[in-house]
N, C-alpha and C positions, 0 to 999 in steps of 0.2 A: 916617447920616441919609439920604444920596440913595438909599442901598437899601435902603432899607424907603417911603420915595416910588414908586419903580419898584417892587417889589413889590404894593405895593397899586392902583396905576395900572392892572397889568395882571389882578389880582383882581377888578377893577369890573364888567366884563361880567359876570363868573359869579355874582357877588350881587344885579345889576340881574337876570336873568334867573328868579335861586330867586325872587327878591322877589314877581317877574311871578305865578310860579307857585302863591304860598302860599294861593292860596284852592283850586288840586286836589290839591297835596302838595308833597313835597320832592323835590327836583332834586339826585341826585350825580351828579360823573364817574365812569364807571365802567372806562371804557380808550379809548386811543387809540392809533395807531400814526401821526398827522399832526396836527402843533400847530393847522394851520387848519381840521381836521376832527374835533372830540372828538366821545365816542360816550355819552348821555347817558342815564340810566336813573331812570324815574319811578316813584313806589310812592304810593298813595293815601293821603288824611288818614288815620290810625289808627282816628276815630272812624264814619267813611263804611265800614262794612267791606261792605256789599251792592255799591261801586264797582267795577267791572273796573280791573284794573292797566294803566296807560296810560304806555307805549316809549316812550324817545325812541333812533334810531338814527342813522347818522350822517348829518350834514347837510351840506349844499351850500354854505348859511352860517350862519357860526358863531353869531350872534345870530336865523336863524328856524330852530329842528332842528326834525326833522319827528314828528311824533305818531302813535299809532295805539292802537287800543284791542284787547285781546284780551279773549274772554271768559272766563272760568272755567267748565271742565266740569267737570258736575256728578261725583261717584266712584260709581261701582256699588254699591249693596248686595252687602256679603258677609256672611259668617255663620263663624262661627269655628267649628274643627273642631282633633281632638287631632292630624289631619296639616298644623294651616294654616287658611289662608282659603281659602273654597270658595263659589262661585257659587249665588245661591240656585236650586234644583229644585223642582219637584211632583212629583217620584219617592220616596220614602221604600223603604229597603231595609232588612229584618232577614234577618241569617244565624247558624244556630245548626247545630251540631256538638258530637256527644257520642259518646264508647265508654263502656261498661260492659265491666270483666271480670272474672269472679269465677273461683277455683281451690280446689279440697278434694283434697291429698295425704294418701296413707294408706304408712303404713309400719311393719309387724309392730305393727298397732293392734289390742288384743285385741277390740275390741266390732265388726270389721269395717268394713267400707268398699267404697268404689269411687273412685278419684281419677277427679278430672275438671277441664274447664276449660272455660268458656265466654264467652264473647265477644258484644256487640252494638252496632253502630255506627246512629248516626240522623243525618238532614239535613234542616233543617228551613228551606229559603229562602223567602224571600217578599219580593214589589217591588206597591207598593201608587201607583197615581196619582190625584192629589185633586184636584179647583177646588172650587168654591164650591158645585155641584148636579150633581155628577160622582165617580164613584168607579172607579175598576178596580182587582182588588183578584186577585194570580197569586201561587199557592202549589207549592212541590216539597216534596213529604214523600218518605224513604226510611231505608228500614230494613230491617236484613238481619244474623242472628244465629242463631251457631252452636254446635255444644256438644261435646266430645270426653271422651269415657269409655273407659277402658281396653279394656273388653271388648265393647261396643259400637260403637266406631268413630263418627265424623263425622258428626253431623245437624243438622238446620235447625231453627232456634228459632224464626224469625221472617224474613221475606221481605213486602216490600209495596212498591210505587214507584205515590204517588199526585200528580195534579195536576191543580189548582183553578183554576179563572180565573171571575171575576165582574165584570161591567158593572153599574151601577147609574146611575139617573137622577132627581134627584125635582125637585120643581114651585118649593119655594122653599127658601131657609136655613133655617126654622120648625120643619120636619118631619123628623124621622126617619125616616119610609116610603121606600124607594126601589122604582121600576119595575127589577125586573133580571134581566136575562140569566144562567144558570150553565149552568157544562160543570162537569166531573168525569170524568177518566179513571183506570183503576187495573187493574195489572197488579203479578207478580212477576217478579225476577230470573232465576233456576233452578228446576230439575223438584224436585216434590214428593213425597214420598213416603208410606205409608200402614207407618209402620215394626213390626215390623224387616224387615219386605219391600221389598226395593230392585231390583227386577225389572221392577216394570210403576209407571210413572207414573202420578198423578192428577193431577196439573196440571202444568205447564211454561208458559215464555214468552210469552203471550196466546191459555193456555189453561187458565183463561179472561182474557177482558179487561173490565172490563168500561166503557162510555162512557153520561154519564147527560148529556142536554142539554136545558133547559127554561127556560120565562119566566113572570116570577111576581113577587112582590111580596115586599121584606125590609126587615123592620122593625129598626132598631139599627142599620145599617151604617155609619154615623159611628159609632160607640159601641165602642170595642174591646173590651169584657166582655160585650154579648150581641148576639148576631145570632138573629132569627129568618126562615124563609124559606119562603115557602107557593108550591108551583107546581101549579097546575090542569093542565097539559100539559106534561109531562116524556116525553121518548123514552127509553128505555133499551135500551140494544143489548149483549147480550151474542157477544163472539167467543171461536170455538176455533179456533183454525187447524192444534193438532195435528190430523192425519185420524183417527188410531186412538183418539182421545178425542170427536171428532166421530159415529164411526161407533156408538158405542157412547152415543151420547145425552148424553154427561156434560155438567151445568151446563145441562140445560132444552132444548137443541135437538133438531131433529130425527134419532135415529138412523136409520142407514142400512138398506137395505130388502134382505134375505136370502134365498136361496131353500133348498129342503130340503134341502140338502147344508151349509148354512151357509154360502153362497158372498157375498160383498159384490154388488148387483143395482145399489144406485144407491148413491151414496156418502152419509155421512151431511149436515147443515146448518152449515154453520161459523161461523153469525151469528145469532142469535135477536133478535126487534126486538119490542117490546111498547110500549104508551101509557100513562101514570096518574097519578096526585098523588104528588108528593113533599114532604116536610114535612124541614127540617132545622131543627137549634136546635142552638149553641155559645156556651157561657157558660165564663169564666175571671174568678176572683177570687183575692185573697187572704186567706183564712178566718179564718190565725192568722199573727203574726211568721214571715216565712223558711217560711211553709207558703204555696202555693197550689193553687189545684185549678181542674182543666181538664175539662170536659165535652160530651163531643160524639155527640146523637142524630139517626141520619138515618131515615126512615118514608118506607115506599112500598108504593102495591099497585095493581094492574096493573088497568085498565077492562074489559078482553076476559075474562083469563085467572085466574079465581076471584074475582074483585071483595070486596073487605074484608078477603082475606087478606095479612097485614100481613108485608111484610119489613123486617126491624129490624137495625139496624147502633148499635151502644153503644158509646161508648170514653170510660171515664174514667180521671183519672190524679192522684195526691197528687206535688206537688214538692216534698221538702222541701231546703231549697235551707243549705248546709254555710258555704260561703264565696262569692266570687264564680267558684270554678270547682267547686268539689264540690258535686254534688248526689244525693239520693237520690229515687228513683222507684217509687212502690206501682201499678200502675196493673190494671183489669181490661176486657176486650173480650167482647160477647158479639154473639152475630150467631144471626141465622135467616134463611132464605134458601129460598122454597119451590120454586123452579130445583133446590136442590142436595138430590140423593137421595143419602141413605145404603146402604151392601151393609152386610149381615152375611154370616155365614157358619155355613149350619146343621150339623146332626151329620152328614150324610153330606157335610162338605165344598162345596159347593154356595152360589155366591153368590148371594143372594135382596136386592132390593130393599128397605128397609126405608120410606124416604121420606124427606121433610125432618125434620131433628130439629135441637134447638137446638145451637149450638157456645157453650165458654166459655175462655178463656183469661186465666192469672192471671199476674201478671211481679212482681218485686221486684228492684231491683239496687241497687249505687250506683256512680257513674263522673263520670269529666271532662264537664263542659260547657263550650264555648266560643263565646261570641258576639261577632260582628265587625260 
């Protein structure tokens, strides 16, 4: 009986003290390492949850411990990602990669043949930055594919490395129009050939190049299925920097100036610069199930240099999409280009100018895609 008296005697202060406290919370001990110096820890009413949690650490005496309030900060917005939680950006990234490769062996096949094997790889990066009346919008396309035949040896299917970058600005959220700035640079990888002659190049490494820079107005640019892009003043520069492609005029510039021996007098231009409207339009939907189509025309014709003669670049393409890595691709490219003269070659051998004439190229494959 006297210890449970002393027991609760020295229990009084700790109950006078929660008592004290029951209108901000509950009061335990929560350690101490000095009977005349406990370390006291406060937790808010349950139903007060907007309160800060209000310490008590350790006190001087045991009947006043001393208080202090800490705030709650606030946790960052994150956004969940299949690597984790990842801090929110204005940066949006798509990354696409794909091979295509197709093979036809032949062996004591009576209807004949030719085995062969061909290859073609694409890169298709893009980082896109957005606010509210603000766009930049930077693209890497590349692609470079090759073909190998028994009796004809090694050649180039396809060679292009292009890249896009667009600023856009418009006045409110309301509108789709943006005020914007485009570049467009494009070159290939390796020299070109005009097969099966593989002696004299017609193109190589920013030769030609070509840089198209202008400001203009684009409609849809929030809109990821259609953009269109009108520019009253577009620079367009084309470079050759090989000389012996330069000299000889290829791709619109000035060729170099000869005298009657056929001697080189002044070397040829290695940049051609022209001014004019450019008109682009890129439309991509999905037509049917696992089918889509991608469509992209770009139009230009030059103020100076024949005014209304229209140079056309067309690239469309069917995805028909397998699983989430197999895909198959219909696609066709046509281009005219009044810079790029054609040669024939007549009966006495002799290469003769012919002019601009249309180009068409047709692709079918099917290959891995991977997008990261």
């Amino acid at each position: 009986m006297m210890r449970f008296v002393i027991v609760l005697l020295l229990m009084l202060p700790i109950i006078g003290l929660a008592q004290e406290d029951s209108e901000r919370g509950y009061v335990f001990i929560l350690n101490t390492l000095h009977a005349e110096n406990p370390v006291y820890f406060h937790t808010p009413v349950p139903q007060e949850k907007k309160r800060d949690p209000v310490l008590a650490v350790n006190s001087l005496q045991r009947k006043r411990p001393v208080f202090f309030r800490v705030p709650l900060k606030p946790k960052p917005i994150k956004r969940r990602s299949v690597y984790g939680f990842v801090k929110p950006t204005l940066w949006g990234s798509y990354n696409r990669i794909g091979v295509n490769v197709s093979e036809v062996a032949f062996v004591n096949w009576n209807a004949g043949g030719v085995s062969s094997v061909s290859g073609l790889v694409e890169v298709d990066l893009k980082r896109t930055y957005k606010t509210k009346n603000t766009r930049w919008k930077n693209e890497l396309l590349a692609k470079y594919g090759i073909n190998k035949q028994k009796e004809l040896g090694l050649r180039k299917t396809e060679d292009n490395i292009e890249l896009n970058s667009s600023f856009g600005f418009r006045n409110d959220s309301l509108t789709n129009l943006y005020y914007t700035a485009k570049l467009r640079f494009a070159t290939q990888f390796s020299n070109g050939y005009e097969y099966p002659d593989t002696s004299n190049e017609i193109s190589t490494v920013f030769s030609p190049a070509y840089l198209f820079l202008g400001v203009g107005t684009e409609y849809g640019a929030n809109d990821g299925n259609l953009s269109v892009y009108t520019s009253p003043l577009t620079v367009k520069s084309t470079i050759v920097l090989d000389q012996e492609l330069a000299n000889n005029g290829a791709f619109g510039v000035t060729p170099a100036v000869l005298n009657d021996q056929g001697e080189v007098v002044e070397e040829g231009d290695n940049l051609l610069t022209q001014m004019g409207i450019l008109i682009t339009s890129e439309y991509k939907a999905e037509i049917f199930k696992n089918v889509s189509l991608s469509n992209k025309v770009t139009l230009y014709t030059d103020y100076l240099d024949d005014f209304g003669n229209i140079d056309v670049d067309w690239q469309i393409d069917f995805n028909f999409q397998v699983n989430h890595f197999i895909v198959a691709n219909l696609g066709s490219h046509f281009k005219y280009d009044n810079d790029i003269k054609m040669t024939v070659e007549n009966e006495e051998g002799e290469l003769i100018e012919q002019g601009p004439i249309a180009q068409w190229k047709q692709q079918l494959g099917i290959g891995v895609i991977v997008e990261l």
